[in-house]
C-alpha positions as CSV (number, residue, x, y, z in Angstrom):
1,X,-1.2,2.7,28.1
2,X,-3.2,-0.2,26.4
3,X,-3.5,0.4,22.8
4,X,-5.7,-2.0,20.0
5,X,-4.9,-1.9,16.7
6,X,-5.7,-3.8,13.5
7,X,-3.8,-4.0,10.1
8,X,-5.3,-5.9,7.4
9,X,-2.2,-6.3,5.5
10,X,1.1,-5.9,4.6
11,X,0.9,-2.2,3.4
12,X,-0.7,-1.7,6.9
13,X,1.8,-3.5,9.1
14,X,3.7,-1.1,7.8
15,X,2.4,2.1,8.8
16,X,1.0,0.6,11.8
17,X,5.1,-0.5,12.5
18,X,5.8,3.0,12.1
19,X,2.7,4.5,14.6
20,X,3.7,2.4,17.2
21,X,7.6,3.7,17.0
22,X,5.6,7.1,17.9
23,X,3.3,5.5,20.6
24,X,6.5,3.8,22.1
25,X,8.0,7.1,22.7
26,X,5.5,8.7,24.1
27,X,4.2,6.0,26.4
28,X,7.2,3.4,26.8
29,X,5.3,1.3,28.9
30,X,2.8,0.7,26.2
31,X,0.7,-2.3,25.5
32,X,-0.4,-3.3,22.2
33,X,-2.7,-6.2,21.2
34,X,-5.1,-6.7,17.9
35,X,-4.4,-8.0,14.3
36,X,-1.2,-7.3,13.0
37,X,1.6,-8.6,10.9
38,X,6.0,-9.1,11.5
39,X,6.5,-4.9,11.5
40,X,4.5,-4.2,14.5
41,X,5.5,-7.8,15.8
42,X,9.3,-6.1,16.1
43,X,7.9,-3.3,18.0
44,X,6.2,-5.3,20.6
45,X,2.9,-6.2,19.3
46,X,0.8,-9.0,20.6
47,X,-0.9,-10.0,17.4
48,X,-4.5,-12.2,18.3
49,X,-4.6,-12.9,14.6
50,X,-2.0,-12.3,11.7
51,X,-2.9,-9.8,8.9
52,X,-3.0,-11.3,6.4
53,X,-6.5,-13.4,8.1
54,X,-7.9,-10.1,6.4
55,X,-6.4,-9.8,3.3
56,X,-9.3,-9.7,0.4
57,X,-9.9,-8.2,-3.1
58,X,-12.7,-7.1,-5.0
59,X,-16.1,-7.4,-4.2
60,X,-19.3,-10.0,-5.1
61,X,-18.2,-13.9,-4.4
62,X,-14.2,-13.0,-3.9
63,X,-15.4,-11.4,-0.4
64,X,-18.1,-13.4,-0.3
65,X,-16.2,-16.4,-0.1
66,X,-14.8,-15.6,3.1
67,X,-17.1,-13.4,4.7
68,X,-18.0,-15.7,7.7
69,X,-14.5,-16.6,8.3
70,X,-13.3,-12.4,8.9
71,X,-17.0,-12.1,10.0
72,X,-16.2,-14.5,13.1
73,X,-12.4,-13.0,13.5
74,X,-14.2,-9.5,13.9
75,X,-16.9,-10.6,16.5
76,X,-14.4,-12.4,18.6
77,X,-12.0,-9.7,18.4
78,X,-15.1,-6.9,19.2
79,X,-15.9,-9.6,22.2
80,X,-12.3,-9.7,23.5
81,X,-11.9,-5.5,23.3
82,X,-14.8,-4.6,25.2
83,X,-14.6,-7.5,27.9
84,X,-10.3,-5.8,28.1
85,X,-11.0,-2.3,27.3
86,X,-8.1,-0.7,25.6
87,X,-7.4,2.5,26.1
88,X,-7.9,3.2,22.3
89,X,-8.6,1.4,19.4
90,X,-6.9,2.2,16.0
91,X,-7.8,1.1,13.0
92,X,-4.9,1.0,10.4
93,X,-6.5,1.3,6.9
94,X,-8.9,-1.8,6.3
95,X,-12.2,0.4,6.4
96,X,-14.3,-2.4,5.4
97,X,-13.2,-4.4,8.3
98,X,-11.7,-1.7,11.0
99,X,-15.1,1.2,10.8
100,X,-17.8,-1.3,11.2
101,X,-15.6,-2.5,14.2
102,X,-14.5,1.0,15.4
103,X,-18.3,1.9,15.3
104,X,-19.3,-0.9,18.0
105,X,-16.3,-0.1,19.7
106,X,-17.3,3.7,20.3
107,X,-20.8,2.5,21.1
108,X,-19.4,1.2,23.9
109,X,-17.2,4.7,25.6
110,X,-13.8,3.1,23.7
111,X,-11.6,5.9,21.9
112,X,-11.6,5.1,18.4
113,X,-8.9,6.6,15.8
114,X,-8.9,5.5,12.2
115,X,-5.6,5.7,10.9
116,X,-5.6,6.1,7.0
117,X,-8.7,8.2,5.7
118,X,-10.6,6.3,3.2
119,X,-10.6,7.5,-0.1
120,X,-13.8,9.1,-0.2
121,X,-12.7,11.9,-2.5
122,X,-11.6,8.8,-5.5
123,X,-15.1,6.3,-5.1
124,X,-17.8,5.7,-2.7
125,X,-17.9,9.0,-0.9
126,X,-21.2,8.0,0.9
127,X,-18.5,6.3,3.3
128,X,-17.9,9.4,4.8
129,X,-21.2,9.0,7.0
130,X,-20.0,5.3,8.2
131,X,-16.2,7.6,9.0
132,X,-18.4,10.0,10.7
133,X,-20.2,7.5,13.3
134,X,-17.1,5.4,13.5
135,X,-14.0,7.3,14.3
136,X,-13.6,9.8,16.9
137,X,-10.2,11.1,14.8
138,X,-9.0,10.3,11.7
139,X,-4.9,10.4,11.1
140,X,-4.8,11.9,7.7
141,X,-1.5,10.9,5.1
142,X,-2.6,13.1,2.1
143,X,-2.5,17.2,3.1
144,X,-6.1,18.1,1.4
145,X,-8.1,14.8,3.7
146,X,-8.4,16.9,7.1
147,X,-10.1,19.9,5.5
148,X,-12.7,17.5,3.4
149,X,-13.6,15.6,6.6
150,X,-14.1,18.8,8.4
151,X,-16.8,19.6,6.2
152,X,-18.6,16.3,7.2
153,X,-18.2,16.9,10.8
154,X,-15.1,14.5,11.2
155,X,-12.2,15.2,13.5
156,X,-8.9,14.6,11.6
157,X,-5.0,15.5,11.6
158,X,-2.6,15.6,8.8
159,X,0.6,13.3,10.2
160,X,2.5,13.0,6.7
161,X,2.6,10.0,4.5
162,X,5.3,7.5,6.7
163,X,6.7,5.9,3.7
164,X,7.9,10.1,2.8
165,X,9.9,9.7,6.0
166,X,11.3,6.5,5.7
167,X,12.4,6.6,1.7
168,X,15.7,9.2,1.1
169,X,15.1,11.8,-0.8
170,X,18.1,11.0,-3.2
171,X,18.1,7.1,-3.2
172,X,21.4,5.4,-3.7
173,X,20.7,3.4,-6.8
174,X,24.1,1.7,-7.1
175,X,24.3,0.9,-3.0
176,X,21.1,-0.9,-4.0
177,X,22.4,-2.9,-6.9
178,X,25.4,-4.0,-5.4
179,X,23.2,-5.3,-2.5
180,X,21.0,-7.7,-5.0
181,X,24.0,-8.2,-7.0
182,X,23.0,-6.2,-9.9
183,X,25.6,-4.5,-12.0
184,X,26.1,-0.9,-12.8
185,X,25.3,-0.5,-16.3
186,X,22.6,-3.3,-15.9
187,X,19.0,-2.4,-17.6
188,X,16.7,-3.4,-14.4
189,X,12.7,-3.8,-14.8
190,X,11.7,-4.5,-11.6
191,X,8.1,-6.4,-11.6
192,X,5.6,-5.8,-8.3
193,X,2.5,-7.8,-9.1
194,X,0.6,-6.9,-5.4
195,X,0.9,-8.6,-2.3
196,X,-2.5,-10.2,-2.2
197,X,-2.8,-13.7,-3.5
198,X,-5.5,-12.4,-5.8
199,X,-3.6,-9.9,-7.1
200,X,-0.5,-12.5,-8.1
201,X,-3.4,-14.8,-9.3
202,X,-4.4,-11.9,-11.5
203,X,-1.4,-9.8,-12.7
204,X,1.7,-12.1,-12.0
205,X,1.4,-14.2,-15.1
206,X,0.9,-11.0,-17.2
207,X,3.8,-9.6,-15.5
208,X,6.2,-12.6,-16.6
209,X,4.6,-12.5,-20.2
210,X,5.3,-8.9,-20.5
211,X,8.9,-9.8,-19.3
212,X,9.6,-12.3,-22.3
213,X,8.2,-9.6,-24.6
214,X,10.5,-6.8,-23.2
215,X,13.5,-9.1,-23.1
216,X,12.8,-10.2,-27.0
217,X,13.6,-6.3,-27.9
218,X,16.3,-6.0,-25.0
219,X,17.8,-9.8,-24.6
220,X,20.2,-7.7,-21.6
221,X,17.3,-6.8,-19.5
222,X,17.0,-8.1,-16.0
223,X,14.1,-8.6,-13.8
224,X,13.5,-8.3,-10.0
225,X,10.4,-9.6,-8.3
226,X,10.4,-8.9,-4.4
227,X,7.8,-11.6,-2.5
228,X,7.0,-11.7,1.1
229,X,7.4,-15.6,2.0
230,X,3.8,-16.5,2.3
231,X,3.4,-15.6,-1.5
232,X,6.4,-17.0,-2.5
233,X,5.1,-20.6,-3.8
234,X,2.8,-18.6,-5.4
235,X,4.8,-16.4,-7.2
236,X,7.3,-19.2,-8.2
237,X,4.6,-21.3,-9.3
238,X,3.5,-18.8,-11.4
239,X,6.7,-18.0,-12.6
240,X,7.8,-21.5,-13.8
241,X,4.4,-21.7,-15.6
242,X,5.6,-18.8,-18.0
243,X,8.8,-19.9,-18.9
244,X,10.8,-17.0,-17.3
245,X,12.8,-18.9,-14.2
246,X,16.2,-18.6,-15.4
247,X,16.0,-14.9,-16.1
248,X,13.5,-13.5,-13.2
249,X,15.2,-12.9,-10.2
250,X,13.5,-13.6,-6.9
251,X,14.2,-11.7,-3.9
252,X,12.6,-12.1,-0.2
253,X,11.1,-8.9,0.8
254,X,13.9,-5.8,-0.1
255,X,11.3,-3.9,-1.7
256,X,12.9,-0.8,-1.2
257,X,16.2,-1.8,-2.1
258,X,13.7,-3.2,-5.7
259,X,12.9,-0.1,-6.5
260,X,16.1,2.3,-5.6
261,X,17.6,-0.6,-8.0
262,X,15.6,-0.4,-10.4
263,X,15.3,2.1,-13.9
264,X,11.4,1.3,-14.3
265,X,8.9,-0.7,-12.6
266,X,6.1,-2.7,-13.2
267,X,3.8,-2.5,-10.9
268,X,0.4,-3.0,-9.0
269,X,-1.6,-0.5,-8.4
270,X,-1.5,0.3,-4.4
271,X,0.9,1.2,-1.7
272,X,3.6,0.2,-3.8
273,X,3.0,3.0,-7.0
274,X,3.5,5.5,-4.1
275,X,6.7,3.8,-2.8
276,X,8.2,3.9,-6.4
277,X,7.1,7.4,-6.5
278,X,9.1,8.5,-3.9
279,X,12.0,6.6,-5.2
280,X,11.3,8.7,-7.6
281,X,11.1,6.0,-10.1
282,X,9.4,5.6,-14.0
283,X,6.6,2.7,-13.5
284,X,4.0,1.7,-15.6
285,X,0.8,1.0,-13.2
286,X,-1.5,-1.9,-13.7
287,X,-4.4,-3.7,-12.4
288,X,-6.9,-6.3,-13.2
289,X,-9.3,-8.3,-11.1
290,X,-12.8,-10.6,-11.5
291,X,-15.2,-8.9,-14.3
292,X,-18.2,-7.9,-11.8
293,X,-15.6,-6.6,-9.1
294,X,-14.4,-4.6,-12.3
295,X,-18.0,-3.0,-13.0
296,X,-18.9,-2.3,-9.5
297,X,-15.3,-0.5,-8.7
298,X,-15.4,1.7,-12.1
299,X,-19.1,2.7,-11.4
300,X,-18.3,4.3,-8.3
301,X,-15.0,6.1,-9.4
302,X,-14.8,9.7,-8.7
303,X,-11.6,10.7,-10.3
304,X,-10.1,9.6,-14.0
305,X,-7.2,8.3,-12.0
306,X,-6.4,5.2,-10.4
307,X,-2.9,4.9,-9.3
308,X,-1.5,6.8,-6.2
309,X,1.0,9.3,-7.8
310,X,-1.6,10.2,-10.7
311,X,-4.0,10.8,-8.3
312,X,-1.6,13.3,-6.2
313,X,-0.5,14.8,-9.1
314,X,-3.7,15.2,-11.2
315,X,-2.3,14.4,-14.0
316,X,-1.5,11.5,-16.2
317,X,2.4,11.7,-15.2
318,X,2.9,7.9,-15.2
319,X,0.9,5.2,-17.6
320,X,-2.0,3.3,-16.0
321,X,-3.7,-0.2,-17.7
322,X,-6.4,-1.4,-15.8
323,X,-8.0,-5.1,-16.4
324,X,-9.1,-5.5,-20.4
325,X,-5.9,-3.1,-20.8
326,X,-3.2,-4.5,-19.2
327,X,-2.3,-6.7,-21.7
328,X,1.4,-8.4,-21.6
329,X,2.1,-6.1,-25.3
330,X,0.5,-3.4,-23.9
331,X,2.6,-3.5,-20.6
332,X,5.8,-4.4,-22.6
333,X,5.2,-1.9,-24.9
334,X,4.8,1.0,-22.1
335,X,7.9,-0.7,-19.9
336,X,10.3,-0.6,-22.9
337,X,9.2,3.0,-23.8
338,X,10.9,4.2,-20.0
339,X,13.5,2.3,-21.0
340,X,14.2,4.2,-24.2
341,X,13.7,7.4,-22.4
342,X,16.7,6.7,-20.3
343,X,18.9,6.8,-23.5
344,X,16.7,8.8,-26.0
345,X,15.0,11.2,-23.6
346,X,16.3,11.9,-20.6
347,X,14.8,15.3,-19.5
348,X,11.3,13.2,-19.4
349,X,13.1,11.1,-17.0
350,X,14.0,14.5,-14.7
351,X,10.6,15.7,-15.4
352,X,8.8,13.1,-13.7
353,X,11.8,12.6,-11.0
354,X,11.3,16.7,-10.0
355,X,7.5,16.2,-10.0
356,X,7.9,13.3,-7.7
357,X,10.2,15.0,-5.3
358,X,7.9,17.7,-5.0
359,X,5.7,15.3,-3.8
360,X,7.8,13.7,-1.7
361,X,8.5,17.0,0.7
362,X,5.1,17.8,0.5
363,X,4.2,14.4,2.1
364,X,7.7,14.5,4.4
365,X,6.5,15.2,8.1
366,X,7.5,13.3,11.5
367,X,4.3,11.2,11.5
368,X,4.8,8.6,14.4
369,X,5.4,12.0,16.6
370,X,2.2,13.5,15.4
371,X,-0.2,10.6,15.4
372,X,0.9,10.1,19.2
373,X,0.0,13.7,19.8
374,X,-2.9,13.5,17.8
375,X,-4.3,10.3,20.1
376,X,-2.6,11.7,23.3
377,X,-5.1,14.8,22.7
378,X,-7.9,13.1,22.3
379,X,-7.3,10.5,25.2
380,X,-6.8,13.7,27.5
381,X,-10.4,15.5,26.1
């Protein structure tokens, strides 16, 4: 079994990691070549290029800029597939890359999955025709994406959100503190400004101002910033700029063990909001990015939400502040009134922590077993 994949980024190393546990099993002598970051490399994976090659943000001249560059990584790697011929090609998330890709691909007799539906039902739904010419399946995480795609002709299987799998459903807080040396009684604000280098560049500094602010009214806060180490310069450089080194506390990677630490976080809007969702955590979700991107993206919204647990729960449950917003008072302000709910209001705490473990079972399934019977179907059709 020869399989192709591509993730685009770190978000999608992950899930891809977790697909290929699933593939493994059911073909053990299994292949696996494409774009792909240190997850899948531990299960095998012969990455062509690394990830993070493809990592961009926004739109207008922050693609722009390196549009020839992924533009030539994509051609080459469309050259190397159909003179190799995988048995299937899967696209992990990245639609702007992966569908344009899987579409040439599928041109060509190659079995193409797309592993992630776009979010056609939040902006740009006319990307369901591009889905519909590109993918022969689409691996669903959210229950109501297989039904929706149906409509529009498309193939599709729900598989469960992997993350639901992976995260407990009663995480051990104080196991995780003791691992980052935290104490018991400590007040911890954990801060996750995106893994993107556009996204640090945007929301880090704002994220270390808002930190000063919030430890002004609580001097015993502390703060935990997780960084991959090819963002951690950044991050560090950042961090030095605001003043805040000696009471930010840098960790390298132990995300999860971040958030099960932590009593709120602050937080990108991505992955990562669903991650702290099923660690049933309090956050405060934020985002900015470069004024045009900003127009074009809230022109083609579909949905008054933004963040990931909002958006599954149709409701307001946590607080977003998008680009003029997301302000460091504003995000201070929003932090430190989690933080008084812990003391002052605790049932809104178990409000939001029920309404999140509802979610959590309702994303739980085995999904690395039913993405390989998903693909093992269609290769045998």
């Amino acid at each position: 079994m020869q399989a192709a994949l591509v993730a685009g980024e770190t978000s999608g190393d992950l899930l891809a990691g977790l697909l290929l546990d699933g593939l493994k099993l059911r073909w053990p002598g299994l292949q696996s070549v494409g774009i792909g970051g240190p997850q899948m490399a531990q299960r095998g994976f012969e990455a062509w290029w690394p990830h993070d090659k493809l990592a961009v943000h926004g739109f207008s001249w922050e693609v722009l800029r390196r549009y020839r560059e992924i533009l030539g990584i994509r051609n080459q790697l469309k050259a190397r597939l159909l003179q190799h011929r995988p048995d299937v090609f899967i696209g992990v998330d990245a639609p702007d890359f992966n569908l344009d890709l899987e579409a040439a691909l599928r041109a060509q007799g190659i079995k193409t999955v797309h592993f992630v539906c776009p979010s056609i039902w939040a902006w740009r739904p006319e990307r369901v025709e591009k889905i519909r010419r590109s993918a022969d399946h689409v691996l669903c995480i959210f229950p109501f994406e297989p039904a929706l795609l149906a409509a529009h002709g498309v193939a599709a299987s729900y598989v469960g959100h992997p993350l639901a799998s992976v995260i407990p459903m009663q995480p051990d807080q104080a196991a995780a503190r003791a691992t980052l040396g935290l104490a018991g009684q400590d007040a911890v604000v954990a801060l996750l400004p995106g893994s993107r280098a556009s996204e640090i560049a945007y929301l880090a500094g704002h994220f270390f101002q808002a930190a000063k602010l919030i430890r002004q009214a609580r001097p015993a806060t502390k703060f935990i910033v997780p960084v991959v180490a090819d963002r951690q310069a950044q991050v560090t450089a950042v961090l030095a700029a605001s003043g805040m080194n000696d009471q930010v506390q840098l960790v390298m990677g132990q995300s999860h063990s971040v958030l099960a630490a932590c009593d709120v976080t602050l937080i990108a809007s991505g992955t990562a909001t669903l991650e702290a969702a099923l660690f049933k955590r309090p956050m405060v979700i934020a985002y900015r990015m470069g004024a045009l991107s900003w127009l074009l993206m809230r022109r083609k919204r579909l949905q008054p939400w933004v963040g990931l647990p909002n958006i599954l729960c149709r409701d307001f449950v946590v607080p977003e502040l998008l680009q003029e917003a997301a302000t460091p008072v504003a995000l201070a302000q929003e932090v430190l009134c989690w933080l008084d709910a812990k003391t002052h209001a605790p049932e809104k705490i178990r409000a939001l922590e029920q309404r999140f473990g509802a979610l959590h079972v309702e994303l739980q399934r085995d999904t690395p077993q039913l993405a390989a019977h998903a693909i093992a179907q269609l290769l045998s059709n």
